[in-house]
Chimera marker file (.cmm) of the C-alpha trace (Angstrom):
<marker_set name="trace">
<marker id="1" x="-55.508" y="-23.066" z="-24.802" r="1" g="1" b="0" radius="0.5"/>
<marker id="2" x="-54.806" y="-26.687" z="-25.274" r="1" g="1" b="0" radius="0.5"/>
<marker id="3" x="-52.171" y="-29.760" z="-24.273" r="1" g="1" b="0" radius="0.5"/>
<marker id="4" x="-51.921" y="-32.897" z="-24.894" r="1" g="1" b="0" radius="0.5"/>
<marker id="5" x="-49.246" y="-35.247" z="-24.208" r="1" g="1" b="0" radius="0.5"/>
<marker id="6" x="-47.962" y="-38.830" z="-23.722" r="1" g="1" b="0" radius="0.5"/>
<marker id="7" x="-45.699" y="-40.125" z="-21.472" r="1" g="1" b="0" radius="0.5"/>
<marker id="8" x="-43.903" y="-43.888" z="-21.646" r="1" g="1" b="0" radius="0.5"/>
<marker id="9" x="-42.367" y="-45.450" z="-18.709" r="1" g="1" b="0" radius="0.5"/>
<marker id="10" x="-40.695" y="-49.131" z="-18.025" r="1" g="1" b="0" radius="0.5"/>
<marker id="11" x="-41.475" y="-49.821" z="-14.526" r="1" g="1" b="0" radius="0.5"/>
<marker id="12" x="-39.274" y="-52.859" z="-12.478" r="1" g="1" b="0" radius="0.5"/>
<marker id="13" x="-42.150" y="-53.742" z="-10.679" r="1" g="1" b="0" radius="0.5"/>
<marker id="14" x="-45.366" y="-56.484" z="-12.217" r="1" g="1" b="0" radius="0.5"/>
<marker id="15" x="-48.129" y="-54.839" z="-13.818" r="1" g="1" b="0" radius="0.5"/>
<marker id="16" x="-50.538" y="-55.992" z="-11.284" r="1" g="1" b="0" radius="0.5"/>
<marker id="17" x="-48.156" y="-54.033" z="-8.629" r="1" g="1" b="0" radius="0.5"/>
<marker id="18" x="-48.629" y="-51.122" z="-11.232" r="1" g="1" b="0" radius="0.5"/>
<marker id="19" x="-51.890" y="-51.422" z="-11.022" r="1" g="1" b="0" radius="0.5"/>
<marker id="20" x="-52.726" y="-51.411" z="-7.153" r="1" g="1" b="0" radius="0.5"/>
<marker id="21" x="-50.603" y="-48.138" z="-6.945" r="1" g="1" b="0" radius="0.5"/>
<marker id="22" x="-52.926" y="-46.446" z="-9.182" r="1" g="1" b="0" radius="0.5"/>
<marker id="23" x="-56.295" y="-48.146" z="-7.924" r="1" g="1" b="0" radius="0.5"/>
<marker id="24" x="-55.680" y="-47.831" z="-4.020" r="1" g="1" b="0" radius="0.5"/>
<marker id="25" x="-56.104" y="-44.314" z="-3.133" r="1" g="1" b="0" radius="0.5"/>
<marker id="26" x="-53.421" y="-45.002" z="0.202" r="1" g="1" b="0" radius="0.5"/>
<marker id="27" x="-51.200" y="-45.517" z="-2.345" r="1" g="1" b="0" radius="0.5"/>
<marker id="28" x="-51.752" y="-43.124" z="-4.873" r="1" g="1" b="0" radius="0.5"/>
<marker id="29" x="-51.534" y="-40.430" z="-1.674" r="1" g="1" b="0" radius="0.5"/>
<marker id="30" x="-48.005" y="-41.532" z="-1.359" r="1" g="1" b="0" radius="0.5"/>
<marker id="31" x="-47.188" y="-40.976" z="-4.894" r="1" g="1" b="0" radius="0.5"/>
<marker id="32" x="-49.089" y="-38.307" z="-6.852" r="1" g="1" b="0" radius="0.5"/>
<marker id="33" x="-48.005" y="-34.910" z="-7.667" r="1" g="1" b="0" radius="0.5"/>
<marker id="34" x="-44.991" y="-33.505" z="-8.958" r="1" g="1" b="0" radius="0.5"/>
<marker id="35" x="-41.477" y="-33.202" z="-6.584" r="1" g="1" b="0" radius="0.5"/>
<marker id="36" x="-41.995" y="-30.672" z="-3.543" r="1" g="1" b="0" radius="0.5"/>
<marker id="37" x="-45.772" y="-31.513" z="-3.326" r="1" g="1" b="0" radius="0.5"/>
<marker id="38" x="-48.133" y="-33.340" z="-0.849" r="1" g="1" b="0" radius="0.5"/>
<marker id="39" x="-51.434" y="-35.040" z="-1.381" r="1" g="1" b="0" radius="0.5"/>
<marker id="40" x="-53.502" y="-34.001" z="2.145" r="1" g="1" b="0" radius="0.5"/>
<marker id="41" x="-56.661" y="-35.597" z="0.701" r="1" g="1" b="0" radius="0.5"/>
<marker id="42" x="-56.658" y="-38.704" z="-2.057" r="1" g="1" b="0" radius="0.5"/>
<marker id="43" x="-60.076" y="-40.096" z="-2.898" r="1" g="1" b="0" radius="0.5"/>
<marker id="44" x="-59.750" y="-42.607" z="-5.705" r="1" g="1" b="0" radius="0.5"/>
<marker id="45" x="-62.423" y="-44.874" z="-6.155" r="1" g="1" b="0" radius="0.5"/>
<marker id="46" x="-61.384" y="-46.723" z="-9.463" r="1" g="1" b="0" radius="0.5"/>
<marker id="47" x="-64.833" y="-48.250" z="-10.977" r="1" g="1" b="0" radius="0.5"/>
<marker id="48" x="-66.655" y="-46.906" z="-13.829" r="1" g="1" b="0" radius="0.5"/>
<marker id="49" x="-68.458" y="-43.770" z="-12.907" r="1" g="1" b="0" radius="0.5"/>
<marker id="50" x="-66.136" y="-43.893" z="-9.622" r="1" g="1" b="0" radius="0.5"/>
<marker id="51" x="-64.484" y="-40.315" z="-8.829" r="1" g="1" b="0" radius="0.5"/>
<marker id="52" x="-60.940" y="-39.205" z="-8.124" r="1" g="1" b="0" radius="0.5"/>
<marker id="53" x="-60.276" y="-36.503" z="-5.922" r="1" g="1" b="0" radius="0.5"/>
<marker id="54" x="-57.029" y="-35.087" z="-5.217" r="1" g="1" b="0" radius="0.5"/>
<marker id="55" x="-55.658" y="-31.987" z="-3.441" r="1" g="1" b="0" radius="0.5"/>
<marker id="56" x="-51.880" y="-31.290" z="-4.174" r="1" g="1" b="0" radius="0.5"/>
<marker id="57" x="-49.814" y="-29.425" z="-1.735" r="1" g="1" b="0" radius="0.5"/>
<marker id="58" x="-47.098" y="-27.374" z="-2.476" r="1" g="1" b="0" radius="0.5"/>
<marker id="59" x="-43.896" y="-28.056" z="0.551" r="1" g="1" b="0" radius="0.5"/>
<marker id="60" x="-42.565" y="-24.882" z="2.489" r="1" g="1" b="0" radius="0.5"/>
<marker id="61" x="-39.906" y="-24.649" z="0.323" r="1" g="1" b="0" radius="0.5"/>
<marker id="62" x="-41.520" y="-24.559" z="-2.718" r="1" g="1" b="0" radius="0.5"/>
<marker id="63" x="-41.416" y="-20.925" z="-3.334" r="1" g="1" b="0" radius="0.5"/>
<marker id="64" x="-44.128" y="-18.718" z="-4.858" r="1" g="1" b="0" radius="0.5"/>
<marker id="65" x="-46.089" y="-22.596" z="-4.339" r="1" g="1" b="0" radius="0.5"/>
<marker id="66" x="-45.750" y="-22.899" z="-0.843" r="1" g="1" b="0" radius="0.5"/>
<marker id="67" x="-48.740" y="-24.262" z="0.729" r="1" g="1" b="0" radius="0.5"/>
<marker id="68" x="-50.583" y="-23.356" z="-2.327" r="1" g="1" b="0" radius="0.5"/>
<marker id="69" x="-53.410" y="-26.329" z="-2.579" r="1" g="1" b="0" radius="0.5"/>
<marker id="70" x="-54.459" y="-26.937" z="-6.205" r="1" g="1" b="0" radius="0.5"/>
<marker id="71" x="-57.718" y="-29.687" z="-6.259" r="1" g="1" b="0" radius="0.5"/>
<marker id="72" x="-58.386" y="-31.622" z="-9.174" r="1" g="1" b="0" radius="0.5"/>
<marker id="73" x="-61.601" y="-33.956" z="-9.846" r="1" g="1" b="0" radius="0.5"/>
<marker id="74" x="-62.820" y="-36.797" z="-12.254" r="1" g="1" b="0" radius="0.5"/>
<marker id="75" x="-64.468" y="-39.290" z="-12.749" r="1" g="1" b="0" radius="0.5"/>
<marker id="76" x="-64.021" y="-42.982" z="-13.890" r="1" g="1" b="0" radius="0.5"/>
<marker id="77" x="-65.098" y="-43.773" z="-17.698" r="1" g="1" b="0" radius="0.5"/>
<marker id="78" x="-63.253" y="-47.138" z="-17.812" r="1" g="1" b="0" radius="0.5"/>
<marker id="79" x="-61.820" y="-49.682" z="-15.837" r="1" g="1" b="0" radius="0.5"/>
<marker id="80" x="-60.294" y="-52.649" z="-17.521" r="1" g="1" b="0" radius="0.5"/>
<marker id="81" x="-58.121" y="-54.315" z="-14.697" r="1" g="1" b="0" radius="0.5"/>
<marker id="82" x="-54.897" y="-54.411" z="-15.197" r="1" g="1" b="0" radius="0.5"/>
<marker id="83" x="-55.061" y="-53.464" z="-18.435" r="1" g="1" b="0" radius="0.5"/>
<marker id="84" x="-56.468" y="-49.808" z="-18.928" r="1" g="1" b="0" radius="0.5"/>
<marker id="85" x="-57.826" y="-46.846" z="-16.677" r="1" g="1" b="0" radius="0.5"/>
<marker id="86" x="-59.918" y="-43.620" z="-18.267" r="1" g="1" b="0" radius="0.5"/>
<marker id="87" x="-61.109" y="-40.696" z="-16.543" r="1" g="1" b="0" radius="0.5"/>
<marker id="88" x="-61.698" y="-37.172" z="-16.986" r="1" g="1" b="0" radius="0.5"/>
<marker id="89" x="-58.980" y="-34.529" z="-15.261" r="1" g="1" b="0" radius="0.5"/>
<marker id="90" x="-60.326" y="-31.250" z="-14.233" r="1" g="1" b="0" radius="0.5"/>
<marker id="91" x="-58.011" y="-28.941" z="-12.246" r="1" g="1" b="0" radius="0.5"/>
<marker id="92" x="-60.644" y="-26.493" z="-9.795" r="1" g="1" b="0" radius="0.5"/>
<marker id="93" x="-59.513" y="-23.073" z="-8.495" r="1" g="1" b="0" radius="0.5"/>
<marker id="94" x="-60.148" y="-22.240" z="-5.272" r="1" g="1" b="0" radius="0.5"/>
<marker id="95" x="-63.856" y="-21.795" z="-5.626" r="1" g="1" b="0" radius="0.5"/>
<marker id="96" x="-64.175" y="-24.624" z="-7.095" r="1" g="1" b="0" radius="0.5"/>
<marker id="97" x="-64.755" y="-23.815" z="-10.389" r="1" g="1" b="0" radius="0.5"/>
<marker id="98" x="-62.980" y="-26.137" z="-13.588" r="1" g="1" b="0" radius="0.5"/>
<marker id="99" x="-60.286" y="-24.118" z="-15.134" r="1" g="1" b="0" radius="0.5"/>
<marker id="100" x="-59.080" y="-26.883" z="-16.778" r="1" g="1" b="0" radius="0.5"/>
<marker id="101" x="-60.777" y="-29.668" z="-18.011" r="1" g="1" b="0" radius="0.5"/>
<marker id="102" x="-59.036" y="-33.205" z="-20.240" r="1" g="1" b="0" radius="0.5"/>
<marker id="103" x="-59.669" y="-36.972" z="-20.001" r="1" g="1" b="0" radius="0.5"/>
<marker id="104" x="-56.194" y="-39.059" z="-19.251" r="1" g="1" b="0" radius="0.5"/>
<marker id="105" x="-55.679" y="-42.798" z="-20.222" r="1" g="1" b="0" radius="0.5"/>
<marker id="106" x="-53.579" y="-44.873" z="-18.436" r="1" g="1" b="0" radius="0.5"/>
<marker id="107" x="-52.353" y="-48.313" z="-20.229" r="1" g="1" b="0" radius="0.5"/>
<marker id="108" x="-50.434" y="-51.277" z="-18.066" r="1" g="1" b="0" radius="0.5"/>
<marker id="109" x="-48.283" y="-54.077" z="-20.340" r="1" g="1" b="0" radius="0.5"/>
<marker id="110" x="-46.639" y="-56.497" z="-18.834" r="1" g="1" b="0" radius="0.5"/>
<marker id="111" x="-43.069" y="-56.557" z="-19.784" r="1" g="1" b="0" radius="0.5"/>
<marker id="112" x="-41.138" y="-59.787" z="-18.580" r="1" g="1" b="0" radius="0.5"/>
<marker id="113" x="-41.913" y="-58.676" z="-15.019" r="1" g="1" b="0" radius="0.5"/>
<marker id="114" x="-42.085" y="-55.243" z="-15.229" r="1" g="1" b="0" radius="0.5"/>
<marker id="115" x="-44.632" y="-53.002" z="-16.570" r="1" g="1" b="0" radius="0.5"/>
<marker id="116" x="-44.852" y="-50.631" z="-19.380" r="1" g="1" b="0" radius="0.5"/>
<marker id="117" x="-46.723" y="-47.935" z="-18.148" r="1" g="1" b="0" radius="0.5"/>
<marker id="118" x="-48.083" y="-45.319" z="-21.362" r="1" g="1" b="0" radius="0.5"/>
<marker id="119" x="-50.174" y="-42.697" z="-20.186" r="1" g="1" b="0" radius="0.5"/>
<marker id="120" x="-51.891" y="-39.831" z="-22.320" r="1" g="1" b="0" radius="0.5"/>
<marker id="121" x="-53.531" y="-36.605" z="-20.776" r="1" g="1" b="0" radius="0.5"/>
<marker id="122" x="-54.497" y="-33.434" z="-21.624" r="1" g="1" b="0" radius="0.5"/>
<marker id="123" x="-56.680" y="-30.384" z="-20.751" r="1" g="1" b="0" radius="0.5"/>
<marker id="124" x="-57.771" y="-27.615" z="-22.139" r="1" g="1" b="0" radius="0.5"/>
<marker id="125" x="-59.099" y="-24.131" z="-20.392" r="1" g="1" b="0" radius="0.5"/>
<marker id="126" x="-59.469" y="-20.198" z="-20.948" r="1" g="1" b="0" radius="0.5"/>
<marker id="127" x="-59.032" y="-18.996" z="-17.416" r="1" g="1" b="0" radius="0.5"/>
<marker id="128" x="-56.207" y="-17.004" z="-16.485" r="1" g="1" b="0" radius="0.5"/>
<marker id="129" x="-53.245" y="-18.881" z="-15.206" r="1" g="1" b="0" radius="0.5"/>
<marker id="130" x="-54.153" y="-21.784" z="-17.517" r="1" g="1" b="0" radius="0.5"/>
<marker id="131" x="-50.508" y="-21.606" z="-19.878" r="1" g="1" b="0" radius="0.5"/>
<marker id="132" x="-48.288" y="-21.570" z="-16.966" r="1" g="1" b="0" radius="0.5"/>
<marker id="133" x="-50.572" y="-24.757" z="-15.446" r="1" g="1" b="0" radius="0.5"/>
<marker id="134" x="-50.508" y="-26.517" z="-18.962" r="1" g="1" b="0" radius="0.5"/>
<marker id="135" x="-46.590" y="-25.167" z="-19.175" r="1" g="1" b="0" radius="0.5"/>
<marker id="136" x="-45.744" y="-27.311" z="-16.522" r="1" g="1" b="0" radius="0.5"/>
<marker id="137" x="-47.675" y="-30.319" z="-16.870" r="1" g="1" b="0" radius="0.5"/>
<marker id="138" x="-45.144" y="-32.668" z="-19.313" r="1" g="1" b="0" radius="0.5"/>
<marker id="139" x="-42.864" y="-32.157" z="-16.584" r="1" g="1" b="0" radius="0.5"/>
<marker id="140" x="-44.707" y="-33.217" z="-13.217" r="1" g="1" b="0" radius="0.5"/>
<marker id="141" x="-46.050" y="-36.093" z="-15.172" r="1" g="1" b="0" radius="0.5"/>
<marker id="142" x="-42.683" y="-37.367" z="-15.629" r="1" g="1" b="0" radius="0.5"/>
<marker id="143" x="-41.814" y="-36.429" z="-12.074" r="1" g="1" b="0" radius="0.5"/>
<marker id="144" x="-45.030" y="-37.894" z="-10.906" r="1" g="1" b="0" radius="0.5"/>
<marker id="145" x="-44.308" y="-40.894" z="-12.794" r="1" g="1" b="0" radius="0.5"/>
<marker id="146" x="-40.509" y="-41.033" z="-11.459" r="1" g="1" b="0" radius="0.5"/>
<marker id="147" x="-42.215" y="-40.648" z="-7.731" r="1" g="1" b="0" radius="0.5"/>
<marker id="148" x="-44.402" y="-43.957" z="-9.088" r="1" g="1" b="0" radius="0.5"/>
<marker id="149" x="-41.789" y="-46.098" z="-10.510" r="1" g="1" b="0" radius="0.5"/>
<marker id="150" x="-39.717" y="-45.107" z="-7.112" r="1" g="1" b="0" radius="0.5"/>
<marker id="151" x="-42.888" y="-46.279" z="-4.740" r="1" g="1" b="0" radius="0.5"/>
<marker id="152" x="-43.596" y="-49.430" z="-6.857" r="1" g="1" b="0" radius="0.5"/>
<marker id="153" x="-39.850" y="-50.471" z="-6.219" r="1" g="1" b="0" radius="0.5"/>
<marker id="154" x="-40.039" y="-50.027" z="-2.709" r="1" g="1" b="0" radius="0.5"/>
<marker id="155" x="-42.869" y="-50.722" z="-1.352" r="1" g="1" b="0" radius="0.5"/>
<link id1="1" id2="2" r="1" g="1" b="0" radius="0.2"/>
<link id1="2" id2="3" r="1" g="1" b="0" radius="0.2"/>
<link id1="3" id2="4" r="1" g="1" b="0" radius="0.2"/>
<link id1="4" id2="5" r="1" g="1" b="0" radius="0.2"/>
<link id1="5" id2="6" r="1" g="1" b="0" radius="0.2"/>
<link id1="6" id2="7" r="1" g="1" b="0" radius="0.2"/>
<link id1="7" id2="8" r="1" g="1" b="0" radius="0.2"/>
<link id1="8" id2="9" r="1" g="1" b="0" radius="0.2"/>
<link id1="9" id2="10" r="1" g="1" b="0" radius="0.2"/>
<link id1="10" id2="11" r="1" g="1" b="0" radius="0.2"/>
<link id1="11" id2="12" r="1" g="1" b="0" radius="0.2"/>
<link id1="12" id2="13" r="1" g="1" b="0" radius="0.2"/>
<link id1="13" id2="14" r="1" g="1" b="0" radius="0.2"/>
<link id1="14" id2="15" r="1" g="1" b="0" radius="0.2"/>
<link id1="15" id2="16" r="1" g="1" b="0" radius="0.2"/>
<link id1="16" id2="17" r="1" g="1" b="0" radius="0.2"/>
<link id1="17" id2="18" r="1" g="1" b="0" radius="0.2"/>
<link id1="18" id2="19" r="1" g="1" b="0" radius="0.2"/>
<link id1="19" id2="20" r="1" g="1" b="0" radius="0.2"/>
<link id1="20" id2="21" r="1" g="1" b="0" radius="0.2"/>
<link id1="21" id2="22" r="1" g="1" b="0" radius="0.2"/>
<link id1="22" id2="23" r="1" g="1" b="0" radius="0.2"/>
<link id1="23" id2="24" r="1" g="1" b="0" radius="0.2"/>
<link id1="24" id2="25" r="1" g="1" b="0" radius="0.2"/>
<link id1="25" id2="26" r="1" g="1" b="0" radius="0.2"/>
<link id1="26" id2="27" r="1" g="1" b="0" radius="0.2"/>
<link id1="27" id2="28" r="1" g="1" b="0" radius="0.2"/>
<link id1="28" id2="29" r="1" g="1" b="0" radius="0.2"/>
<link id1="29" id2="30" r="1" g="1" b="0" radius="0.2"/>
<link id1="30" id2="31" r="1" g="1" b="0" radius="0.2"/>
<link id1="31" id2="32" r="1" g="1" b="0" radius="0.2"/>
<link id1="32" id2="33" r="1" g="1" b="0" radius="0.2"/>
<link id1="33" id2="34" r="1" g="1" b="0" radius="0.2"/>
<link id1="34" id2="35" r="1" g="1" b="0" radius="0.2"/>
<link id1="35" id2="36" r="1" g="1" b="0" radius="0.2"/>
<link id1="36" id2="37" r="1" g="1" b="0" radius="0.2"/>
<link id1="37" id2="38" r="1" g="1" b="0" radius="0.2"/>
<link id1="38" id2="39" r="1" g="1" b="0" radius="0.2"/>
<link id1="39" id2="40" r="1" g="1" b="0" radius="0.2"/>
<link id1="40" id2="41" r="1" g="1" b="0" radius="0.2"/>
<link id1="41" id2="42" r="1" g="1" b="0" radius="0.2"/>
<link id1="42" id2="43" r="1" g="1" b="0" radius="0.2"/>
<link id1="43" id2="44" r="1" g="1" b="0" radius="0.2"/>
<link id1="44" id2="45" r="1" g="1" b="0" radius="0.2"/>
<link id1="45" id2="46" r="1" g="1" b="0" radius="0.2"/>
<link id1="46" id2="47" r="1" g="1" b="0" radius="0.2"/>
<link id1="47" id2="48" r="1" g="1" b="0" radius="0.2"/>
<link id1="48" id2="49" r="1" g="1" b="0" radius="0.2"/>
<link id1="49" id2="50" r="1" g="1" b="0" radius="0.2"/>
<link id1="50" id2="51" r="1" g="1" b="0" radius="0.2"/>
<link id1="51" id2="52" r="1" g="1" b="0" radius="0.2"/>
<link id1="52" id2="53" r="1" g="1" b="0" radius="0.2"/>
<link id1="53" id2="54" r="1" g="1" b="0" radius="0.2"/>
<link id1="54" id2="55" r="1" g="1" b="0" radius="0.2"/>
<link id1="55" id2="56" r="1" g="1" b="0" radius="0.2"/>
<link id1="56" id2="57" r="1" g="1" b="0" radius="0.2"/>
<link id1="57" id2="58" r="1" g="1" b="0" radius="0.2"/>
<link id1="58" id2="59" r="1" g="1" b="0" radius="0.2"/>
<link id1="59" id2="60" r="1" g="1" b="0" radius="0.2"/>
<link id1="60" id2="61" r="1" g="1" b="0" radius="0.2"/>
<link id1="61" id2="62" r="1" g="1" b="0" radius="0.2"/>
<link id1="62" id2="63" r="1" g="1" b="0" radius="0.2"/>
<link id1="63" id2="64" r="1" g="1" b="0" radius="0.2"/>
<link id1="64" id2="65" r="1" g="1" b="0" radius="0.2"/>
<link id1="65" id2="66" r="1" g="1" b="0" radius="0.2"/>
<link id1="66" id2="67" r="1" g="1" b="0" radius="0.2"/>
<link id1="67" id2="68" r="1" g="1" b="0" radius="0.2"/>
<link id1="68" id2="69" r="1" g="1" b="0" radius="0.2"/>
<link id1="69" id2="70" r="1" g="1" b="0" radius="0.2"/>
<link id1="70" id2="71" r="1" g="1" b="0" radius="0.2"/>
<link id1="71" id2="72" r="1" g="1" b="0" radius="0.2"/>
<link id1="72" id2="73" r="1" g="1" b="0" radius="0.2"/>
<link id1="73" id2="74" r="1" g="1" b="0" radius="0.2"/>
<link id1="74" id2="75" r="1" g="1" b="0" radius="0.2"/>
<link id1="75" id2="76" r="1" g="1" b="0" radius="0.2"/>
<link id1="76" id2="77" r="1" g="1" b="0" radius="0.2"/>
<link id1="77" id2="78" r="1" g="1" b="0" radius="0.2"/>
<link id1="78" id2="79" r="1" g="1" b="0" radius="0.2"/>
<link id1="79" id2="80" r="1" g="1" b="0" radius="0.2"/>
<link id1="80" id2="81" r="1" g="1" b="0" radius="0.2"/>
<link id1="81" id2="82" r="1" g="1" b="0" radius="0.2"/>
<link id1="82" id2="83" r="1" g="1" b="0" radius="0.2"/>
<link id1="83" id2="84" r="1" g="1" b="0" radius="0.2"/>
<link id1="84" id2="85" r="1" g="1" b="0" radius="0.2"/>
<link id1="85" id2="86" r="1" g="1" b="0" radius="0.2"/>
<link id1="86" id2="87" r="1" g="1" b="0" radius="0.2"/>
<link id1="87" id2="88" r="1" g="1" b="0" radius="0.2"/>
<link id1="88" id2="89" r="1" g="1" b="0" radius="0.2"/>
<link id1="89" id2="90" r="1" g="1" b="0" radius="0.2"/>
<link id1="90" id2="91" r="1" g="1" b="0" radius="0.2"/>
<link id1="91" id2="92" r="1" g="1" b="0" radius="0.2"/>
<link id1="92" id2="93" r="1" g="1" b="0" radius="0.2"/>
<link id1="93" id2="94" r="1" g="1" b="0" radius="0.2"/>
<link id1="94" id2="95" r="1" g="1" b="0" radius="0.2"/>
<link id1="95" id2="96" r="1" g="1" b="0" radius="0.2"/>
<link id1="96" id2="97" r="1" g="1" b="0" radius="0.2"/>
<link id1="97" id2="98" r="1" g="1" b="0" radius="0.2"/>
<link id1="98" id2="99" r="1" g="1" b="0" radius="0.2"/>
<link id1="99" id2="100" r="1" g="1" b="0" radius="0.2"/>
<link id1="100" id2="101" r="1" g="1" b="0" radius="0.2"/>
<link id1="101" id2="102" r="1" g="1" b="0" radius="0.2"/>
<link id1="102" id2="103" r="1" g="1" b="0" radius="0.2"/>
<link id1="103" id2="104" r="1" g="1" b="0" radius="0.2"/>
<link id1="104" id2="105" r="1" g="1" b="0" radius="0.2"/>
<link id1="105" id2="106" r="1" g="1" b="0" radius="0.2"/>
<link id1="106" id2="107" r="1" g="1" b="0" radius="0.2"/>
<link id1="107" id2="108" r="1" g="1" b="0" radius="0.2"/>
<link id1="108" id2="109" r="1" g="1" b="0" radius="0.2"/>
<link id1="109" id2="110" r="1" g="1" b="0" radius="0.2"/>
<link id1="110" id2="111" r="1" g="1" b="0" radius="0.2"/>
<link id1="111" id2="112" r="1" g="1" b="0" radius="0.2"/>
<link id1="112" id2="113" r="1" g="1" b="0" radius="0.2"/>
<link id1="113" id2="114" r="1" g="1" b="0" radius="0.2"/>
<link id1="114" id2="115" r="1" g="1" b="0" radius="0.2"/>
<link id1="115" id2="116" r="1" g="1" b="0" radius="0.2"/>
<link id1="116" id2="117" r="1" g="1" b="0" radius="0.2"/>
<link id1="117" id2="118" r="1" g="1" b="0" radius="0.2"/>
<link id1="118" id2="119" r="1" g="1" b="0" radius="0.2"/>
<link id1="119" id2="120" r="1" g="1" b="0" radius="0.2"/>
<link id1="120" id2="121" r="1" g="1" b="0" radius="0.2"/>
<link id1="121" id2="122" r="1" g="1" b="0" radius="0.2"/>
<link id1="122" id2="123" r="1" g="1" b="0" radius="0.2"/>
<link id1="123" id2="124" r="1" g="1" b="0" radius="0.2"/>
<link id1="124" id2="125" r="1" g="1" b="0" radius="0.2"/>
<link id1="125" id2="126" r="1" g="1" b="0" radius="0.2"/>
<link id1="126" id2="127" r="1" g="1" b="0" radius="0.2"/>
<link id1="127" id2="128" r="1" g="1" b="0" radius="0.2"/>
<link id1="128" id2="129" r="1" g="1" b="0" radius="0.2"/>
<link id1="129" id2="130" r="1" g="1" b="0" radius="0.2"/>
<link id1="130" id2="131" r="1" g="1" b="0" radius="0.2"/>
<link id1="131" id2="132" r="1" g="1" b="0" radius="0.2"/>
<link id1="132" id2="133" r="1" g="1" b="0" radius="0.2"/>
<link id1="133" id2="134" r="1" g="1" b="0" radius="0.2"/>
<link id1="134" id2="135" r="1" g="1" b="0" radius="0.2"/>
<link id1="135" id2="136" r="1" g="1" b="0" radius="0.2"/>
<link id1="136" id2="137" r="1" g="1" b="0" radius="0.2"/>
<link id1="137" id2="138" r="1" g="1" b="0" radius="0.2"/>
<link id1="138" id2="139" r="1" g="1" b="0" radius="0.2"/>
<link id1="139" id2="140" r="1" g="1" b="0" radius="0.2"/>
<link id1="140" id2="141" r="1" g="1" b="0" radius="0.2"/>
<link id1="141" id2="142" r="1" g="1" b="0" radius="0.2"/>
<link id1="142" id2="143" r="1" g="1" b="0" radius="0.2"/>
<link id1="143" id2="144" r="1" g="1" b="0" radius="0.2"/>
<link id1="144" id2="145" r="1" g="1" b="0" radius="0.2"/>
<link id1="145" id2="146" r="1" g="1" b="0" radius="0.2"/>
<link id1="146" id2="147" r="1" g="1" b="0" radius="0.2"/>
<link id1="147" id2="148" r="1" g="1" b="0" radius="0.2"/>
<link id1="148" id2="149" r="1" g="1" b="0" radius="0.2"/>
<link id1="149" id2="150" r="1" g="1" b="0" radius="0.2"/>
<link id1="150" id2="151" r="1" g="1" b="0" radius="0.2"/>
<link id1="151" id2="152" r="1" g="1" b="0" radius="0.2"/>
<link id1="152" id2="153" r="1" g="1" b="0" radius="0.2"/>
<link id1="153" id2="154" r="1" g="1" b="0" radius="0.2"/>
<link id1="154" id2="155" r="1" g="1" b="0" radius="0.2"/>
</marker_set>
């Protein structure tokens, strides 16, 4: 099974602000994942052939996701600053093992001082589990992205 999607967001922040949220792994801890999770451990080290490493969280109250911990990996395939980020997406299970596996792109236009933020992921996987994971990923991206646009502002 298969997904692919692409997500457009106007963000009141500069593109170079844009940028540094999604380069400096402090940042993209404080950020990353959809609503009700936590990012424990954030390695992002945004140069080609550089790897991303992230552990989401799921809160206490987050149901049948509570303290559930779902890792994903990549790595770096291109790193035009501020302009463009590529790298491959694979969410592990517990053993480590891919059970999903995609490439996202991540484009930054500056928009009379904000940014226009256009990102396109997907993945695609046979282990079990893998439609309810690619069933819910349009919507953390836009919650991820609302969590972004939020920490941009603000910080």
């Amino acid at each position: 099974m298969e997904k692919y999607i692409t997500l457009t967001k106007t963000i009141e922040a500069p593109r170079e602000r844009v940028w540094q949220a999604w380069v400096d792994e402090k940042q993209v801890q404080q950020w990353w994942a959809p609503d009700g999770f936590t990012n424990p451990v954030c390695e992002v080290n945004a140069t080609v052939g550089g790897k991303i490493y992230i552990v989401m969280q799921g809160g206490e109250n987050m149901g049948p996701f509570s303290n559930m911990k779902a890792p994903m990996e990549g790595v770096f395939t291109e790193v035009t600053e501020p302009e463009k980020l590529v790298f491959t997406n694979a969410a592990l299970n517990a053993e480590g093992n891919h059970v999903l596996d995609g490439v996202t792109t991540v484009t930054f236009e500056e928009a009379d001082g904000q940014t226009m933020l256009t990102v396109h992921t997907g993945a695609k996987g046979t282990a079990p589990g893998v439609e309810q994971m690619l069933g819910g990923m349009q919507q953390g991206w836009e919650q991820q992205l609302d969590k972004l646009a939020a920490f941009v502002k603000n910080n």
